[in-house]
C-alpha positions as CSV (number, residue, x, y, z in Angstrom):
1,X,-92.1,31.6,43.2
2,X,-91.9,29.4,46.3
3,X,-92.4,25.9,46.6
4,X,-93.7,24.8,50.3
5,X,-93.7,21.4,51.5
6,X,-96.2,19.6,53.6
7,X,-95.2,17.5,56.1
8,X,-93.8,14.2,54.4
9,X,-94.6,11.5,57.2
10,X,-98.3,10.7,55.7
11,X,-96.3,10.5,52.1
12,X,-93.9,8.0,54.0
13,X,-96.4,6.2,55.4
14,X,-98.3,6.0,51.9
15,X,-102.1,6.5,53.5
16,X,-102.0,9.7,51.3
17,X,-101.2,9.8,47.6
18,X,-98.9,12.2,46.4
19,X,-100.1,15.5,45.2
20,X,-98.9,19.1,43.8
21,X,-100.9,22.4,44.2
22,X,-100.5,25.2,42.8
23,X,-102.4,28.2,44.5
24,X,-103.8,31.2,43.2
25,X,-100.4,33.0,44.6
26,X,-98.5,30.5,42.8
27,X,-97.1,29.2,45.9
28,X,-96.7,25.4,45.1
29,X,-97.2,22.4,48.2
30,X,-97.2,18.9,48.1
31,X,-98.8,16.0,49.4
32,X,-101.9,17.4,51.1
33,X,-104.1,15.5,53.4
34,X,-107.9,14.4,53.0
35,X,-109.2,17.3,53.8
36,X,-107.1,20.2,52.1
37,X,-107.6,17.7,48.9
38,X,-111.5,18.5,49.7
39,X,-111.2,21.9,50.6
40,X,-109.1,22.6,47.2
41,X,-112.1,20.7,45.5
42,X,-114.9,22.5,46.8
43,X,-113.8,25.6,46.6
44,X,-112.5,25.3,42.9
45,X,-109.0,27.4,43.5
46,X,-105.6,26.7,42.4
47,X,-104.5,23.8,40.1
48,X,-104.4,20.1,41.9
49,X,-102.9,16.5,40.9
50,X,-103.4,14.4,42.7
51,X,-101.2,10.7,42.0
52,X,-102.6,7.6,43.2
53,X,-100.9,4.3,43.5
54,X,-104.0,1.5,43.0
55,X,-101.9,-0.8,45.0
56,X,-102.7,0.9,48.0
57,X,-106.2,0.8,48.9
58,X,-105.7,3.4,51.8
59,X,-105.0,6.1,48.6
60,X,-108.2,5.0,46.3
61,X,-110.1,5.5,49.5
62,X,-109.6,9.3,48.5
63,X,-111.3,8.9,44.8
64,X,-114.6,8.0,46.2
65,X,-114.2,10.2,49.8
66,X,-112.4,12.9,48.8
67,X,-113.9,13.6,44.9
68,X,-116.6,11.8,44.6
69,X,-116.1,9.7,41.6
70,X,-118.7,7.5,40.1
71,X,-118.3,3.7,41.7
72,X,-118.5,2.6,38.1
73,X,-114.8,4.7,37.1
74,X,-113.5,3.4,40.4
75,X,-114.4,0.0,39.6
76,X,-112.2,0.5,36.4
77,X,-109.2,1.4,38.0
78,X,-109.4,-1.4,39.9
79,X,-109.8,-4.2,37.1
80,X,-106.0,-4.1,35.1
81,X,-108.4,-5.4,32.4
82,X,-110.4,-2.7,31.8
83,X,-110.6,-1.4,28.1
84,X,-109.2,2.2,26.6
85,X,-112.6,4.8,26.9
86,X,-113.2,8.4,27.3
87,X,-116.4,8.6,29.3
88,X,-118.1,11.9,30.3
89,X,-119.7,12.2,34.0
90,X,-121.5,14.9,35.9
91,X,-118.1,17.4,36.6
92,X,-115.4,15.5,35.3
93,X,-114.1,13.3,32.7
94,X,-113.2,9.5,33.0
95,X,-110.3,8.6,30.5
96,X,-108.2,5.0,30.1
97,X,-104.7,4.6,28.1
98,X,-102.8,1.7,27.6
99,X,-99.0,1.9,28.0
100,X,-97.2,-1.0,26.7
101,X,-93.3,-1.9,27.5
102,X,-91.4,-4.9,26.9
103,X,-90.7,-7.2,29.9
104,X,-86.8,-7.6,30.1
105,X,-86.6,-9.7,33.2
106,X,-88.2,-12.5,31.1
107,X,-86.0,-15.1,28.6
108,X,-88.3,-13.8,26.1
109,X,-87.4,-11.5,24.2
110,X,-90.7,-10.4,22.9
111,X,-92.5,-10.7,25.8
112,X,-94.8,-7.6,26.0
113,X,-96.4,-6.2,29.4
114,X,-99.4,-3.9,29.3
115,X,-100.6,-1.3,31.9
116,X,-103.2,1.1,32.2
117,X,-103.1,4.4,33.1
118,X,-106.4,6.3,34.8
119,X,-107.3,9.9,34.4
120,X,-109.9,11.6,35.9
121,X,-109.7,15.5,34.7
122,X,-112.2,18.5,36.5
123,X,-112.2,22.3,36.3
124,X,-109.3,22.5,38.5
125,X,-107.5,18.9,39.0
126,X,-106.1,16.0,37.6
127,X,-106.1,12.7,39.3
128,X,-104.4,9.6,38.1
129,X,-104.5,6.4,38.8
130,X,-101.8,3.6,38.2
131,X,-99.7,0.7,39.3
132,X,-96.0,-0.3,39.1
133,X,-95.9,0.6,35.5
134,X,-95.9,4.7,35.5
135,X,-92.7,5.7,33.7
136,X,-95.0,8.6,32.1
137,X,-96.3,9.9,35.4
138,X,-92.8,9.7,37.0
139,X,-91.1,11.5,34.1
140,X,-93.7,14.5,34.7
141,X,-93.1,14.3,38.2
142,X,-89.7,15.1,37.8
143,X,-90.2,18.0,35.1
144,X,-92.7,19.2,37.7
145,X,-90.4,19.4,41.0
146,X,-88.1,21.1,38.1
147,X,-90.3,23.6,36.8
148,X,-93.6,24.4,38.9
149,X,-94.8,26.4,36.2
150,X,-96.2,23.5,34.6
151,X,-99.0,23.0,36.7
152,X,-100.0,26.6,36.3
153,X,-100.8,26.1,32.8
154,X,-103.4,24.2,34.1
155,X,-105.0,20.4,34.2
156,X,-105.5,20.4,30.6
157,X,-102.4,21.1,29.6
158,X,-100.9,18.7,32.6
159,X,-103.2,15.6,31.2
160,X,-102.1,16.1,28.0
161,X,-98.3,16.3,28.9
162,X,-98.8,13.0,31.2
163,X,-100.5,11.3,27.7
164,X,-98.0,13.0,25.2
165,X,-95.1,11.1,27.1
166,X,-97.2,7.8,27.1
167,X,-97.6,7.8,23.7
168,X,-94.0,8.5,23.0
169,X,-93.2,5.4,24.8
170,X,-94.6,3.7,21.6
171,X,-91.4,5.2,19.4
172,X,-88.4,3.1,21.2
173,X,-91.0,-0.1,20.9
174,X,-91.1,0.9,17.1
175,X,-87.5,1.5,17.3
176,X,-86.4,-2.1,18.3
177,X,-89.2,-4.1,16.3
178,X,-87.3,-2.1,13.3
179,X,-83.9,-3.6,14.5
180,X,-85.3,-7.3,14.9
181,X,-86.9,-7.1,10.8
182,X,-83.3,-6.5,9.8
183,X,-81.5,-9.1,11.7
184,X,-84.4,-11.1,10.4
185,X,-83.6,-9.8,6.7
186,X,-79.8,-10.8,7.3
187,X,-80.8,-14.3,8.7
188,X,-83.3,-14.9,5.3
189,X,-80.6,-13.5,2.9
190,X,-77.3,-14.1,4.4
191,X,-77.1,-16.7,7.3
192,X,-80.3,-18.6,6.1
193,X,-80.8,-19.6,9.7
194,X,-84.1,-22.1,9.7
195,X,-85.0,-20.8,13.4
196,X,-86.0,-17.6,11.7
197,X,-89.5,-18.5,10.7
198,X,-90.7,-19.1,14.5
199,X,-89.5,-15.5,15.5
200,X,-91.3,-13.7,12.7
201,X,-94.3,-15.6,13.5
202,X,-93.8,-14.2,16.8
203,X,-93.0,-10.5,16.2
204,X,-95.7,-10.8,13.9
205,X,-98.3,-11.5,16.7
206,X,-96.1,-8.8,18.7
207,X,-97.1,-6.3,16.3
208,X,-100.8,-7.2,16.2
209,X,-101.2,-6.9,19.7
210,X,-99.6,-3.5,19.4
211,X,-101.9,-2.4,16.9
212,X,-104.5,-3.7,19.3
213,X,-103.4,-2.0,21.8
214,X,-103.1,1.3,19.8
215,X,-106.7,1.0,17.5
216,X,-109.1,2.4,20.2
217,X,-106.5,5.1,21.6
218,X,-106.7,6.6,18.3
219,X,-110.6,7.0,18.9
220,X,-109.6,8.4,22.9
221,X,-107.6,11.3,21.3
222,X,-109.8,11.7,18.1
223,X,-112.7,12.7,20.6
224,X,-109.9,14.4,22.7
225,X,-109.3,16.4,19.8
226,X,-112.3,17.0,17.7
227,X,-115.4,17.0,20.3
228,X,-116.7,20.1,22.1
229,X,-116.1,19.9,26.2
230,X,-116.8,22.5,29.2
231,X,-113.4,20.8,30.4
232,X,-111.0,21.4,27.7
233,X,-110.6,24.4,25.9
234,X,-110.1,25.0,22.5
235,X,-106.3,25.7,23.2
236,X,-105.6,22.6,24.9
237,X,-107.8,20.4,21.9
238,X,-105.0,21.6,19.5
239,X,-102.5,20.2,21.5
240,X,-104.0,16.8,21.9
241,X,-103.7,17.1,17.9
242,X,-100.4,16.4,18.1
243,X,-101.1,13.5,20.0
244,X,-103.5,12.1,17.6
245,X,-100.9,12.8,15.1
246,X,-98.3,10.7,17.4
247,X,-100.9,7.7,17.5
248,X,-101.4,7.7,13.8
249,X,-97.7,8.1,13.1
250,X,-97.2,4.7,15.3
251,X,-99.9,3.3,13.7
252,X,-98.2,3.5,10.4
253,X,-94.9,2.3,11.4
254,X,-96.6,-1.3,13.0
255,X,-98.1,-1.2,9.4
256,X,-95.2,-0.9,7.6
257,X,-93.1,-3.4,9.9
258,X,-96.0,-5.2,9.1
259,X,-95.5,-5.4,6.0
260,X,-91.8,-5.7,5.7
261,X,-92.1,-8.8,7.8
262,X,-95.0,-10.1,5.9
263,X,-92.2,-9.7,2.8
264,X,-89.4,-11.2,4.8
265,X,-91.6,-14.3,5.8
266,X,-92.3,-14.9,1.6
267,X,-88.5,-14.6,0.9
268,X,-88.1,-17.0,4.0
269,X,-90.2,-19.5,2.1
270,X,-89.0,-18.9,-1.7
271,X,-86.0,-19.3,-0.3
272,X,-87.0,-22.7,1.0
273,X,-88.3,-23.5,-1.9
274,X,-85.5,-22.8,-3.8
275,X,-83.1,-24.7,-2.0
276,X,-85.3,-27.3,-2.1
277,X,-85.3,-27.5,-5.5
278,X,-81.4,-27.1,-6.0
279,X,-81.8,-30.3,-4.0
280,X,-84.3,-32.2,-5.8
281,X,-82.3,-30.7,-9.1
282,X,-79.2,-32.5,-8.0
283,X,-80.8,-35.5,-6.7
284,X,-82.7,-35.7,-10.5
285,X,-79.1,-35.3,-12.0
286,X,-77.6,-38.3,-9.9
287,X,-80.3,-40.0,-10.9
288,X,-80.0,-39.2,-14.3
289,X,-76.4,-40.1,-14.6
290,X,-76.7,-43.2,-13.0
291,X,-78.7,-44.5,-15.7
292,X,-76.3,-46.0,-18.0
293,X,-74.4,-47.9,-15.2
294,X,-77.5,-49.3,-14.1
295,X,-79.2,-50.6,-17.4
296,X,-75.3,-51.7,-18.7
297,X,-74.3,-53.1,-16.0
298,X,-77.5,-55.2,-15.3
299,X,-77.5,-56.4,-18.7
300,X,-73.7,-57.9,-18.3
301,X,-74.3,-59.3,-15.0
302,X,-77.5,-61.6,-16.2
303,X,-76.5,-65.1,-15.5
304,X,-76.7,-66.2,-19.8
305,X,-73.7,-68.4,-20.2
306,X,-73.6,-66.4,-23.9
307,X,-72.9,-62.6,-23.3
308,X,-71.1,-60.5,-26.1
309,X,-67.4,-59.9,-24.7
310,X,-67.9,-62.3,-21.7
311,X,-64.4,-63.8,-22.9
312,X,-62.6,-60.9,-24.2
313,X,-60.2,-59.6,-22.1
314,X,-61.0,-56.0,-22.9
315,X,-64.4,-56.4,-22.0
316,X,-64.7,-54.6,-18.7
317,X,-63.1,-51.8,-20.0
318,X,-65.1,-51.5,-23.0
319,X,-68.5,-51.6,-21.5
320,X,-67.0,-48.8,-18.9
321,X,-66.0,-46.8,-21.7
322,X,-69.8,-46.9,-23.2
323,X,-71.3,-46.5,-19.9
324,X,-69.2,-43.2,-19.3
325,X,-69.8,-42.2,-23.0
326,X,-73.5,-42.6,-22.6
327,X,-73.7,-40.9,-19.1
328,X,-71.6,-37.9,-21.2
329,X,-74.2,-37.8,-23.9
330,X,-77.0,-37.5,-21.0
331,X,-74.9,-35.0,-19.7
332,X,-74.6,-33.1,-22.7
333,X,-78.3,-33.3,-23.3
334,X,-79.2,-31.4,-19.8
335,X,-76.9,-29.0,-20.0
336,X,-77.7,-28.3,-24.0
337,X,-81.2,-28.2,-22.3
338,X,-80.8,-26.0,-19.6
339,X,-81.9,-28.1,-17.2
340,X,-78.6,-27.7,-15.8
């Protein structure tokens, strides 16, 4: 199979967004201009993706010029905002994932970012949109300059590669959630570090807005999956079982982090509450014990001029001696008790 190469000065220049065809031949080109892009279009030959950066506006120019996309779907690729949809138009499917990541380059360490990624899928292309954030599409990319066979499978099977490797982006996130729970586990059981409250509060929320994030995905490949479509065969719908597998899979894992943290955060507080009562336990003995020394020695140090043993000279040591006595009987009695 060869692999031709278009001239790379308008993929320099960025006007024109990158793109792999594969012809009929299965000779394979890249980055073709506006009107090879139309002519591949209209004439319905050879398997296209087209990759456009939403940063540029010189490359969306091409959704509406080139293919003819609904201004409604472009206004969505536009708006970072936009919410997770599969939307059927005249020719082609409209489809929205959201790819999540954490941001490193913050302090925070559970600072999450979140990105969408477009997709418009017809009979013989596949054009997506994104930003910065495109580890998925770059990963594909690079099997593609690898192995040009890819794209010969078809559009299908290259959308569902491109959200196959999005979703699996969602493992390593599950992956280091699972590693803060047990340091949070160690800090409850071991350390008993009183900052730990605050960050389960706020992997807590992390995990919500994950779940948030995954919730209407899992509708996105259930339709993928299960609902009849001139544009995906029956073929390629068992494969995007496997994605909807992967979603439900990640979905389980934020609910069982869920609820380990929701079981860290109760032995967090027991454990509050337990030394809080050791506390209040050994304050009540103190107290307890004190007692005698009190009541004794307030008795013996009223000013009467007639106090029993105010002129013996073993009278100090004699009212010690009961006050310890008594303070052993109290101390018998709690222990004998089990208050102790």
């Amino acid at each position: 199979m060869t692999v031709a190469n278009a001239a790379p000065v308008t993929a320099v220049e960025g006007k024109v967004p990158r793109s792999w065809l594969r012809d009929a031949d299965g000779t394979m080109r890249r980055d073709l201009g506006p009107r090879e892009l139309a002519e591949v279009v209209r004439s319905g030959t050879g398997q296209l993706w087209v990759d456009v950066d939403s940063r540029n506006r010189h490359q969306l120019a091409v959704l509406e010029k080139v293919f003819g996309f609904h201004p409604l779907a472009i206004e969505d690729t536009l708006n970072p905002e936009s919410r997770v949809k599969l939307e059927e138009y005249d020719g082609y499917l409209f489809m929205i994932v959201r790819g999540v990541c954490f941001e490193d380059e913050t302090p925070d360490p559970y600072d999450l970012e979140t990105f969408n990624l477009y997709f418009f899928l017809g009979p013989n292309y596949l054009v997506t949109v994104h930003g910065e954030r495109a580890r998925s599409i770059m990963i594909v990319a690079e099997v593609l300059e690898r192995s040009p066979d890819v794209l010969g499978r078809g559009a299908q099977r290259l959308l569902h590669l491109i959200m196959d490797t999005a979703v699996d982006e969602y493992f390593p996130l599950l992956e280091r959630i699972d590693g803060m729970v047990e340091q949070f586990e160690d800090r409850v059981f071991v350390s008993f570090q009183r900052d730990t409250l605050q960050d389960i509060l706020q992997v807590k929320r992390l995990i919500l807005s994950l779940r948030r994030h995954l919730f209407p995905q899992r509708e996105v490949f259930n339709l993928l999956t299960n609902r009849p479509n001139a544009l995906l065969s029956h073929e390629t719908q068992i494969y995007f079982r496997d994605v909807y597998d992967h979603v439900l899979r990640i979905n389980d894992g934020l609910e069982t982090q869920r609820d380990l943290l929701g079981g860290t955060m109760e032995a967090y507080l027991t454990q509050v509450s337990n030394r809080l009562g050791m506390v209040t336990k050994g304050l009540s003995v103190i107290a307890t014990l004190s007692v005698p020394f009190v009541v004794v020695s307030g008795m013996w140090g009223m000013n009467f001029q007639h106090i029993p043993l105010s002129d013996s000279p073993l009278g100090f040591w004699l009212m010690l001696a009961l006050q310890l006595a008594i303070g052993g009987v109290l101390l018998f009695l709690l222990i004998w008790r089990k208050w102790l």
